[in-house]
C-alpha positions, 0 to 999 in steps of 0.5 A: 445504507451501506448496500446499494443494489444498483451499484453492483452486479448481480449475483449469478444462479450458476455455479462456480466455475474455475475455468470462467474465473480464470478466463475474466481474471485473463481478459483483466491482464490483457487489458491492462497489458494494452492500456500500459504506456511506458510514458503515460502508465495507465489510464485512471478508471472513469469513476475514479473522478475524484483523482484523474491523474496519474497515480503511482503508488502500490495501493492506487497506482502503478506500483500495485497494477505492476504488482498484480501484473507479476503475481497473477501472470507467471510467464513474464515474457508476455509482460511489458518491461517494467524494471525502468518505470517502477524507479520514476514512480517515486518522484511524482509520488512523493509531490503528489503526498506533500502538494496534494494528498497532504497538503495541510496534514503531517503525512509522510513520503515513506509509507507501504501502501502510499509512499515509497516502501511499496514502490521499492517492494514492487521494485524488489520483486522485479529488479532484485533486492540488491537494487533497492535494499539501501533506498527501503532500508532508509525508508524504513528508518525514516517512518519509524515516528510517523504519527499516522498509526495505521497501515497505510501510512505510518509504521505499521506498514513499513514494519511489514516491509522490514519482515519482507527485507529481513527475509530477503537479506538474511541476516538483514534489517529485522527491527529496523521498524521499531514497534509503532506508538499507536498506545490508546490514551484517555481523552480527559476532555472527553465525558465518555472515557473513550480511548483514541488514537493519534491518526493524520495528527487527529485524536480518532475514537478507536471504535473507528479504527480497530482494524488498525489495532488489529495490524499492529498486533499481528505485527507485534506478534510476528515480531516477538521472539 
């Protein structure tokens, strides 16, 4: 059952009201504000038992609360100081992908959602590019033949990256992610000839993935002349 009532709130008779809205999107910042420790950066939410240490990538982690910090409070004098914690975020990050996450599996330190071009990204925004457009720009090359096909890991991810660094350093790094090798094989050992695709180093029916595909296309895309 994909849909289980009591694990979420009901929907309210009321109608919208921006004012609401952007009162509980306040009262969220105001929180995470005064949770924030420089040493400790926040704390993980109690549901989240599956992982009760710190965390510190864009999409789990410190990264992406200091990102939406940015984008949804532009007066940033009523942030906290950010701009030393972002580049402590790597390191740990780094071992927690090889000794925990991907312990057993082929996955990289690289990616934009989990690795260090969204750290660098976020750091971008707060820093300046000029700080961090060396380090991206590595990391960038460096997950180019990353056989995790997807967004959150591999090539595609850090193909948004490129287009991001391209845009910030004209004439700057466009290219630099070359196209990712997410191409469909057939699996001949299969009785059904259905394609897969090479994710984490396991052949995954595409049926499973096709958001996947669809990221690669629009990046492809993008990337045309």
């Amino acid at each position: 059952m994909l849909h289980e009532a009591e694990r979420h709130e009901t929907l309210t008779a009321g109608a919208w009201n921006e004012q609401a809205a952007r009162a509980c999107i306040n009262e969220i910042l105001d929180d995470a504000v005064e949770k924030f420790s420089a040493r400790d950066l926040w704390p993980s939410h109690p549901l989240d038992s599956f992982s009760p240490d710190d965390r510190w990538n864009l999409y789990i982690g410190a990264a992406g609360t200091i990102w939406a910090l940015h984008h949804l409070r532009p007066k940033r004098e009523s942030l906290p100081d950010f701009s030393s914690v972002l580049p402590r975020l790597l390191e740990p990050n780094r071992n927690w992908i090889l000794n925990v996450k991907g312990a057993g599996l082929d996955l990289r330190t690289a990616g934009l959602l989990t690795g260090d071009a969204g750290i660098l990204l976020v750091e971008a925004t707060v820093n300046g590019v000029a700080t961090v457009a060396g380090e991206l720009g590595a990391a960038i090359d460096a997950n180019r033949d990353n056989p995790a096909c997807k967004l959150m890991w591999g090539s595609p991810g850090t193909m948004l990256a490129s287009l991001w660094l391209h845009e910030w350093t004209r004439p700057g790094h466009l290219g630099r992610a070359l196209p990712p090798r997410c191409r469909p094989v057939v699996d001949r050992n299969s009785n059904s000839s259905r394609r897969r695709a090479a994710i984490f180093g396991f052949r995954i029916c595409t049926g499973i993935t096709l958001h996947i595909w669809a990221r690669c296309m629009v990046l492809l895309a993008m990337l045309s002349p």
